[in-house]
N, CA, C and O atoms as CSV, one atom per row, in Angstrom:
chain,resi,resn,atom,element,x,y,z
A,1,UNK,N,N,0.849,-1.160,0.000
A,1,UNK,CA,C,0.000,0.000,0.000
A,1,UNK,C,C,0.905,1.237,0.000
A,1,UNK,O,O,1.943,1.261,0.662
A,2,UNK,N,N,0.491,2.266,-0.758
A,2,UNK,CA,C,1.499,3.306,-0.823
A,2,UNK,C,C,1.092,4.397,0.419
A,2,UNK,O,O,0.210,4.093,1.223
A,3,UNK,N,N,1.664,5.424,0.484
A,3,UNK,CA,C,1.449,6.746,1.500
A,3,UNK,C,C,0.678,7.008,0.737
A,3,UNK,O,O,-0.323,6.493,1.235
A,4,UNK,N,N,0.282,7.583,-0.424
A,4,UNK,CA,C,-0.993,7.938,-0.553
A,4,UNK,C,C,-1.833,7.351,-0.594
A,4,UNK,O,O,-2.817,8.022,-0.284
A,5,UNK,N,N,-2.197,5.802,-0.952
A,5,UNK,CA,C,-3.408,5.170,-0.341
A,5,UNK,C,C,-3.985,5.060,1.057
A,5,UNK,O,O,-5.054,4.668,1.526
A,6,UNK,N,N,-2.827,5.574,1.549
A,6,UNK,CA,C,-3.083,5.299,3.171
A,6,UNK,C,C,-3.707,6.643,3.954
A,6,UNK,O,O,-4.418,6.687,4.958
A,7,UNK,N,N,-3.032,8.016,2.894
A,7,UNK,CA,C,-3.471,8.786,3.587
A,7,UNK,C,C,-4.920,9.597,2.903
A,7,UNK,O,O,-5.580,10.595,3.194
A,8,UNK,N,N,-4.958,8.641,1.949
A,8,UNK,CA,C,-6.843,8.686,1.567
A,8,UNK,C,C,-7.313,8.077,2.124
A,8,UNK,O,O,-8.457,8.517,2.237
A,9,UNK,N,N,-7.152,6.767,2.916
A,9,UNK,CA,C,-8.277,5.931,3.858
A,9,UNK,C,C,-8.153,6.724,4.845
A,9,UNK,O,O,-9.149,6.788,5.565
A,10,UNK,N,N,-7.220,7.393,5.151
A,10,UNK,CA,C,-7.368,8.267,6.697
A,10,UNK,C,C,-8.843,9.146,6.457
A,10,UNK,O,O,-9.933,9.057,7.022
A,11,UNK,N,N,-8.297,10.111,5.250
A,11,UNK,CA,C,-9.475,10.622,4.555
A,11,UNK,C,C,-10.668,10.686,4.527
A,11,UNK,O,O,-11.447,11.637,4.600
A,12,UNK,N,N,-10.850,9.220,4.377
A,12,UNK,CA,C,-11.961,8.708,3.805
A,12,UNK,C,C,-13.186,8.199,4.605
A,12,UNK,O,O,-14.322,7.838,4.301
A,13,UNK,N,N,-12.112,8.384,6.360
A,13,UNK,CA,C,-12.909,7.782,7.081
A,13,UNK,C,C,-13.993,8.820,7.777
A,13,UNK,O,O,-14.083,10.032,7.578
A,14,UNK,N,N,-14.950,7.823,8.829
A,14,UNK,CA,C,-15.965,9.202,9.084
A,14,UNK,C,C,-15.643,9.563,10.224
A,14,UNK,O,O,-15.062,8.972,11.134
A,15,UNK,N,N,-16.265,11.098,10.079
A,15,UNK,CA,C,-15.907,12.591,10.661
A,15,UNK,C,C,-16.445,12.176,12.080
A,15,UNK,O,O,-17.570,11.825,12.437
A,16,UNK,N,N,-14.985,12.370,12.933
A,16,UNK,CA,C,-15.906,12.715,14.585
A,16,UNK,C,C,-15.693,13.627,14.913
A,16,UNK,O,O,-14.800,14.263,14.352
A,17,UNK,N,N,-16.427,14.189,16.031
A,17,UNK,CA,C,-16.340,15.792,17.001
A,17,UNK,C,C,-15.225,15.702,17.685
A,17,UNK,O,O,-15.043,15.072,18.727
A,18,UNK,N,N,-14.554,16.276,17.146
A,18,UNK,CA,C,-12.917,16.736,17.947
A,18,UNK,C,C,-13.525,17.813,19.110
A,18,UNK,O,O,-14.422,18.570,18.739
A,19,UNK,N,N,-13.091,17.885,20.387
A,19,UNK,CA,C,-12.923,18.759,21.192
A,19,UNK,C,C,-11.710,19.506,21.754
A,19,UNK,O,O,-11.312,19.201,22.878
A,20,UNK,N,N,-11.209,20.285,21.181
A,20,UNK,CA,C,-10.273,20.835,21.638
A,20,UNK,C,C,-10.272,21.740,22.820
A,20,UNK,O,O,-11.190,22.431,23.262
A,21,UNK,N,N,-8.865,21.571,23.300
A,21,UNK,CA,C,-8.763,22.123,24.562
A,21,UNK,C,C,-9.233,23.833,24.557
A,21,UNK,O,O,-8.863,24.541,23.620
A,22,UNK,N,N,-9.880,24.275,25.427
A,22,UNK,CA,C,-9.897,25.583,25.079
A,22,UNK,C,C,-8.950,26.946,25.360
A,22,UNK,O,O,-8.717,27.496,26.436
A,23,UNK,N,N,-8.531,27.261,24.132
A,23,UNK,CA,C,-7.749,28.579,24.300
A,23,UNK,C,C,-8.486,30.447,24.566
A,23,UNK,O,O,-9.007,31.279,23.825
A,24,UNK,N,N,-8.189,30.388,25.780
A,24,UNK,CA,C,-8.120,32.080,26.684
A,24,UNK,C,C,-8.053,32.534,25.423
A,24,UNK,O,O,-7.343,32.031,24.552
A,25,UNK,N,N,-9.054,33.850,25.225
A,25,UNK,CA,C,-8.828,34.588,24.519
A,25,UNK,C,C,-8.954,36.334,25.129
A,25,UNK,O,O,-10.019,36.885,25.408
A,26,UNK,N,N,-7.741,36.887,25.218
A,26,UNK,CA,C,-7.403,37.545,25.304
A,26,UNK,C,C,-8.268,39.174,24.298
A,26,UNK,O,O,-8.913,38.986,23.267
A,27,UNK,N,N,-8.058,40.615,24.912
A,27,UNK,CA,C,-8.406,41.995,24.231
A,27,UNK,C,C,-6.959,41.983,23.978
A,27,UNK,O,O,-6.883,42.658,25.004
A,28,UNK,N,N,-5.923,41.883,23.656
A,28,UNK,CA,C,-4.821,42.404,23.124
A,28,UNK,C,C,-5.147,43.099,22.005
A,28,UNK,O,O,-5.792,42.509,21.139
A,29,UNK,N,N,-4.759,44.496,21.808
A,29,UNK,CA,C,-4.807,44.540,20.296
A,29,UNK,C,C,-3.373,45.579,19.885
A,29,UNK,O,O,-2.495,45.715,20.737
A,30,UNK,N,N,-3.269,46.171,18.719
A,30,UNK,CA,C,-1.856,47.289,18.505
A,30,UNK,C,C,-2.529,47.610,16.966
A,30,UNK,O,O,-3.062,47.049,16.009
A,31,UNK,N,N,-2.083,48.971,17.478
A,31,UNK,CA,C,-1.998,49.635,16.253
A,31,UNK,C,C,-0.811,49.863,15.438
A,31,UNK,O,O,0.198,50.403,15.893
A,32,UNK,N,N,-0.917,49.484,14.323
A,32,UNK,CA,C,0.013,49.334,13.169
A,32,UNK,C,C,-0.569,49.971,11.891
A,32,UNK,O,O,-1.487,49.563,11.180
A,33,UNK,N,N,0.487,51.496,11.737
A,33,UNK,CA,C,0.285,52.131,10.840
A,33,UNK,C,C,-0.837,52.575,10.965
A,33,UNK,O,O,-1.284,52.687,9.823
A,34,UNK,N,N,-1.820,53.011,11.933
A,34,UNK,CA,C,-3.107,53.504,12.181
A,34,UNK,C,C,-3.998,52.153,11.849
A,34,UNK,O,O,-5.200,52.402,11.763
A,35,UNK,N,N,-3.626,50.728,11.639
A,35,UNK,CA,C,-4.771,50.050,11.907
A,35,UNK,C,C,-4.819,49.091,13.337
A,35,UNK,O,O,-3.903,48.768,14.093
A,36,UNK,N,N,-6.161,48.805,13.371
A,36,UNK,CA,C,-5.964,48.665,14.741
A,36,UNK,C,C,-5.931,46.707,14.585
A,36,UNK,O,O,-6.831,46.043,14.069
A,37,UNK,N,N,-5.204,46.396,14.927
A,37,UNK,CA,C,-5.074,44.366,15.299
A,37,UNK,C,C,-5.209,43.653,16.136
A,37,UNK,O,O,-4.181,43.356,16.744
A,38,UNK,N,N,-6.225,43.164,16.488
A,38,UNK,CA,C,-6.025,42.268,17.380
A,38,UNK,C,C,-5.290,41.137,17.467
A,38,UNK,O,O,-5.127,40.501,16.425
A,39,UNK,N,N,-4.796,40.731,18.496
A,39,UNK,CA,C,-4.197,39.193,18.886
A,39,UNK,C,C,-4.750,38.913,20.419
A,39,UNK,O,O,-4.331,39.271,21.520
A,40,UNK,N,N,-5.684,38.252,20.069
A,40,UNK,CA,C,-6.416,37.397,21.084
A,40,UNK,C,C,-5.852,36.377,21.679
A,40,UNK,O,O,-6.182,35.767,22.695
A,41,UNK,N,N,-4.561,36.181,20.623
A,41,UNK,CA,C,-4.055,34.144,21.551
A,41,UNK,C,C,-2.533,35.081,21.557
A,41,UNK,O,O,-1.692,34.467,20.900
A,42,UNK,N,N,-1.911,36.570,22.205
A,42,UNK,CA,C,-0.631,36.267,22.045
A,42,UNK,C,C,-0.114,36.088,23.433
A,42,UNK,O,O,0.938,36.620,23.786
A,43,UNK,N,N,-1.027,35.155,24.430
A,43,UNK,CA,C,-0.360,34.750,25.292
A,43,UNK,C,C,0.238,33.563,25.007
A,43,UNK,O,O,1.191,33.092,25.628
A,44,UNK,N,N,-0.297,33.090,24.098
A,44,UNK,CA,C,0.690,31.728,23.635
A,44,UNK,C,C,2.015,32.129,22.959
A,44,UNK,O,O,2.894,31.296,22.741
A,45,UNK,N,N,2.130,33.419,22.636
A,45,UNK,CA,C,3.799,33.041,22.572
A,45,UNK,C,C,4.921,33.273,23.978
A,45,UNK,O,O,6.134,33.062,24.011
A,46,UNK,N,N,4.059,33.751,25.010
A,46,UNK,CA,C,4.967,32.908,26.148
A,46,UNK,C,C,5.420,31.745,26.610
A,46,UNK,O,O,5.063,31.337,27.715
A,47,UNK,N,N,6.365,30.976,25.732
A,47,UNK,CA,C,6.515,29.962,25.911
A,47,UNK,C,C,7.153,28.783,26.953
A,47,UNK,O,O,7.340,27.567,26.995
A,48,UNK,N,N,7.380,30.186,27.880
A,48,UNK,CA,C,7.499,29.346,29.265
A,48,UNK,C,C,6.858,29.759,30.524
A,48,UNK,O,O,7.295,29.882,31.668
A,49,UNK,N,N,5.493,29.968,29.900
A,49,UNK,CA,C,4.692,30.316,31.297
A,49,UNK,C,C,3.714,29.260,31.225
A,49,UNK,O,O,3.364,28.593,30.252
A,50,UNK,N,N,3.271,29.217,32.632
A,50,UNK,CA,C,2.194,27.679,32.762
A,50,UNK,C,C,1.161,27.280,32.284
A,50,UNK,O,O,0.681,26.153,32.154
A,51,UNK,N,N,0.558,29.098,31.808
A,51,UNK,CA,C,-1.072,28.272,31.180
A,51,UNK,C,C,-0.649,27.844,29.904
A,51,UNK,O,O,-1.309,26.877,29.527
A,52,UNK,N,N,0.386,28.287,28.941
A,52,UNK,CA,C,1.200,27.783,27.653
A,52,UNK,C,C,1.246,26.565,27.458
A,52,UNK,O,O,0.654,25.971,26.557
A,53,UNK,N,N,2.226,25.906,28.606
A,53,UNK,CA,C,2.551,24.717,28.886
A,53,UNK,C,C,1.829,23.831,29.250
A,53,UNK,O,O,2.183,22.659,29.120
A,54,UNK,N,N,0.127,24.313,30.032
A,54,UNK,CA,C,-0.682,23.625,29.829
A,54,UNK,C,C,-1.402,23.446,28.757
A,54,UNK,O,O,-1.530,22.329,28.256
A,55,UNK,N,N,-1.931,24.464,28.295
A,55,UNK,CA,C,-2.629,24.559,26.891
A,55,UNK,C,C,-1.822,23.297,25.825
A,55,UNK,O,O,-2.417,22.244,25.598
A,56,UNK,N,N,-0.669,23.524,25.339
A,56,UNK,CA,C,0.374,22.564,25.150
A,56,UNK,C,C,0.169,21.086,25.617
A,56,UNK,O,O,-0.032,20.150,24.843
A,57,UNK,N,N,0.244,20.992,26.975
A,57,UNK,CA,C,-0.039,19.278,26.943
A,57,UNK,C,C,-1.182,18.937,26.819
A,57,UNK,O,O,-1.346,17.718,26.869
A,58,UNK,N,N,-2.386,19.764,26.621
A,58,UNK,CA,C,-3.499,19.340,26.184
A,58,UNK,C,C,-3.737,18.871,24.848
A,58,UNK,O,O,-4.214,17.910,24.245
A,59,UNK,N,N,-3.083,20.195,24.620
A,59,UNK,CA,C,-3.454,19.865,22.588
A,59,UNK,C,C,-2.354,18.678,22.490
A,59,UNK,O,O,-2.682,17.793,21.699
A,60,UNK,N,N,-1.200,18.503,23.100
A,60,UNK,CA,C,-0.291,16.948,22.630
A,60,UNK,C,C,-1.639,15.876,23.059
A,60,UNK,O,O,-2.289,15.318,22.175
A,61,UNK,N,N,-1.863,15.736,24.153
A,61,UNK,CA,C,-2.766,14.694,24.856
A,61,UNK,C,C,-4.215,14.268,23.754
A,61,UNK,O,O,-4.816,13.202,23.613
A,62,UNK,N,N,-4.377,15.420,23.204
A,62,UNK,CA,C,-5.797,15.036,21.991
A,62,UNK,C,C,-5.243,15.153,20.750
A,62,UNK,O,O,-6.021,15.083,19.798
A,63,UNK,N,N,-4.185,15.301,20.555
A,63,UNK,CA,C,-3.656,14.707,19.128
A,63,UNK,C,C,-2.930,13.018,18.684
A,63,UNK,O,O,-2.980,12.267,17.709
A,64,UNK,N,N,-2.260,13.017,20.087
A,64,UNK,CA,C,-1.808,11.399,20.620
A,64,UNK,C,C,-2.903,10.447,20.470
A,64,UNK,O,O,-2.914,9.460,19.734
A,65,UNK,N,N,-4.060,10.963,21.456
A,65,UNK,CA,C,-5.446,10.071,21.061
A,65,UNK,C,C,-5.501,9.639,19.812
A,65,UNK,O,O,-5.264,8.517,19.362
A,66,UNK,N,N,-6.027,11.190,18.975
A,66,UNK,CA,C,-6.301,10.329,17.996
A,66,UNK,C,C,-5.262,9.658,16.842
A,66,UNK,O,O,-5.706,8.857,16.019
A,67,UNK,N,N,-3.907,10.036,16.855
A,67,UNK,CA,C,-3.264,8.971,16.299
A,67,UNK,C,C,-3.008,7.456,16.708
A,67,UNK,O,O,-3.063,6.404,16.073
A,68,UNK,N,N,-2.760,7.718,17.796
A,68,UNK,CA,C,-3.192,6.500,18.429
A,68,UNK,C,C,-4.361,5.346,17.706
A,68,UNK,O,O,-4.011,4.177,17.542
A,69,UNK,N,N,-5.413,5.698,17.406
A,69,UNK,CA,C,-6.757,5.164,16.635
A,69,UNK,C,C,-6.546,4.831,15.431
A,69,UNK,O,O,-7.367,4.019,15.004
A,70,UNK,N,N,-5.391,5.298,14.393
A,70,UNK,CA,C,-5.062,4.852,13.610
A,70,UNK,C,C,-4.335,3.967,13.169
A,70,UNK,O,O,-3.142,3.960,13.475
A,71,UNK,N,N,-5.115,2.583,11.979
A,71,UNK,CA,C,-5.022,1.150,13.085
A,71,UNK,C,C,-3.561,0.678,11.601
A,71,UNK,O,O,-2.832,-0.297,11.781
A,72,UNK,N,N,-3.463,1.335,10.646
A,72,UNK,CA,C,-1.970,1.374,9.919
A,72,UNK,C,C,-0.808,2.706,10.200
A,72,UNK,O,O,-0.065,3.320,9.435
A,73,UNK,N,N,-1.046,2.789,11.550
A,73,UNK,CA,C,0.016,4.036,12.252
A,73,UNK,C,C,1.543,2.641,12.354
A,73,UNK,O,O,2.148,2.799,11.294
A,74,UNK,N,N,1.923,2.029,12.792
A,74,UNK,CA,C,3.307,1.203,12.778
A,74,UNK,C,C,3.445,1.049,10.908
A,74,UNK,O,O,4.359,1.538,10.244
A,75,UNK,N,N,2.457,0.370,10.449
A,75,UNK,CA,C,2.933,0.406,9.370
A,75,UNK,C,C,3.369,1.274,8.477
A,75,UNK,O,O,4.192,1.006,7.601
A,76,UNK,N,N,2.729,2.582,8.692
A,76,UNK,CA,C,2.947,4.029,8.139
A,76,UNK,C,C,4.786,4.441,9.107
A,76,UNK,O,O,5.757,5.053,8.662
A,77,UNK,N,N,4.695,4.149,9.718
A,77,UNK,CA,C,6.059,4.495,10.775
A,77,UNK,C,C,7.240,3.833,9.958
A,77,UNK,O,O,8.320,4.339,9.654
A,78,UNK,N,N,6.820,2.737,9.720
A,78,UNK,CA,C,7.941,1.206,9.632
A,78,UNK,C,C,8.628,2.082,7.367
A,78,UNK,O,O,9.710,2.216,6.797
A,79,UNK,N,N,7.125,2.375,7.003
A,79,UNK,CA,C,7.745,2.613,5.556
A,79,UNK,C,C,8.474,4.005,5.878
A,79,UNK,O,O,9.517,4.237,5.266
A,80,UNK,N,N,8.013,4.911,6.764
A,80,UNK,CA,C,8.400,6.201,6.576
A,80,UNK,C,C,10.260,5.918,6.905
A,80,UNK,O,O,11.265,6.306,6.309
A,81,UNK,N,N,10.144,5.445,7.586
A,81,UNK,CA,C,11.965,5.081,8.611
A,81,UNK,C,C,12.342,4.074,7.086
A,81,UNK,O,O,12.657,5.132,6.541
A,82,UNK,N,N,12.518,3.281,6.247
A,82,UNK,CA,C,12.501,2.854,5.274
A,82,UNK,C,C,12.915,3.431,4.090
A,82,UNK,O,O,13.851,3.041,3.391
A,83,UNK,N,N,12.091,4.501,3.858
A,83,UNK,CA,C,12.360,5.438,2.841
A,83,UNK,C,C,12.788,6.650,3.274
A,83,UNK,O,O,12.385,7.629,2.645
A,84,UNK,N,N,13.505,6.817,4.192
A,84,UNK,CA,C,14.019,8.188,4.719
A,84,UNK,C,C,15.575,8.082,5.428
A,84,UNK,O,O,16.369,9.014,5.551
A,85,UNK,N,N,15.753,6.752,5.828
A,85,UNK,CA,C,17.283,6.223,6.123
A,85,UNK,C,C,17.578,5.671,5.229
A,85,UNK,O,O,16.963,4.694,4.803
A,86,UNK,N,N,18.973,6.339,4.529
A,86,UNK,CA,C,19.881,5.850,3.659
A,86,UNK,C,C,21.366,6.777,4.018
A,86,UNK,O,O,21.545,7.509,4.992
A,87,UNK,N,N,22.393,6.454,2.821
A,87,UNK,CA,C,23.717,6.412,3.401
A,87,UNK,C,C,23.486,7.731,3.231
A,87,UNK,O,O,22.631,8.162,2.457
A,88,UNK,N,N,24.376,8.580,4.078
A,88,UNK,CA,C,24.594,10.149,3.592
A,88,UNK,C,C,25.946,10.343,3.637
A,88,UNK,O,O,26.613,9.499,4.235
A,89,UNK,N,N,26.566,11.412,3.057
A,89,UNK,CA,C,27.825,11.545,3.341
A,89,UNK,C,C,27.691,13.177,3.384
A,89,UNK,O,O,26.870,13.964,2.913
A,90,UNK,N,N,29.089,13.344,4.304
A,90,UNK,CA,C,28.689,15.008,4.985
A,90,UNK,C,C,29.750,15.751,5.109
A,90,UNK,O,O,30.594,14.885,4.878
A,91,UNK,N,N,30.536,17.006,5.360
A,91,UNK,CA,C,31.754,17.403,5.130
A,91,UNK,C,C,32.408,16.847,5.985
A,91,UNK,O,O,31.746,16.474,6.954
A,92,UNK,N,N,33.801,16.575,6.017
A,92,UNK,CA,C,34.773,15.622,7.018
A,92,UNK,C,C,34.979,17.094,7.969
A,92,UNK,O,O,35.676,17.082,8.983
C-alpha cells in the first residue's frame, strides 16, 4: 500500500467531534500604521509560562489520542523510517 493510499483511507474515514482544549482569549490589540489588530491568543507566545505549557499538553494529549486510533500508524512508521534512512555523506 502506498502513503498515498493510506493517507486517503485516513481521509476517507468518518468525521468525529474533535474537542479541543480551550484557548483564553485575550483583548490584546496594537496599532500598526493607524490600523488597529487584534491578537487574542498572544499569550501563547509565552513559551514558558504555565497556562502555555498547559494549553500545550493538552493539545499533545488530543492529538496522541487520535493517532493513536489509527489502526496502519506502525505500518505508516515502519515505511516512513525505510524510505528516509539511507547512506549520507557530509563534510569531514
Amino acid at each position: 500500500m502506498t502513503l498515498g493510499t493510506l493517507l486517503a483511507l485516513t481521509a476517507c474515514t468518518p468525521k468525529q467531534k474533535i474537542e479541543y482544549p480551550a484557548a483564553e482569549r485575550t483583548d490584546v490589540c496594537d496599532t500598526l500604521w493607524g490600523v488597529v489588530v487584534a491578537d487574542p491568543y498572544r499569550w501563547l507566545e509565552n513559551d514558558t509560562s504555565n497556562a502555555t505549557a498547559e494549553w500545550v499538553r493538552a493539545e499533545n494529549e488530543l492529538t496522541n489520542r487520535y493517532l493513536a486510533k489509527i489502526p496502519f500508524r506502525e505500518d505508516l512508521r515502519k515505511r516512513l523510517a525505510e524510505v528516509t534512512q539511507y547512506a549520507t555523506e557530509d563534510i569531514p
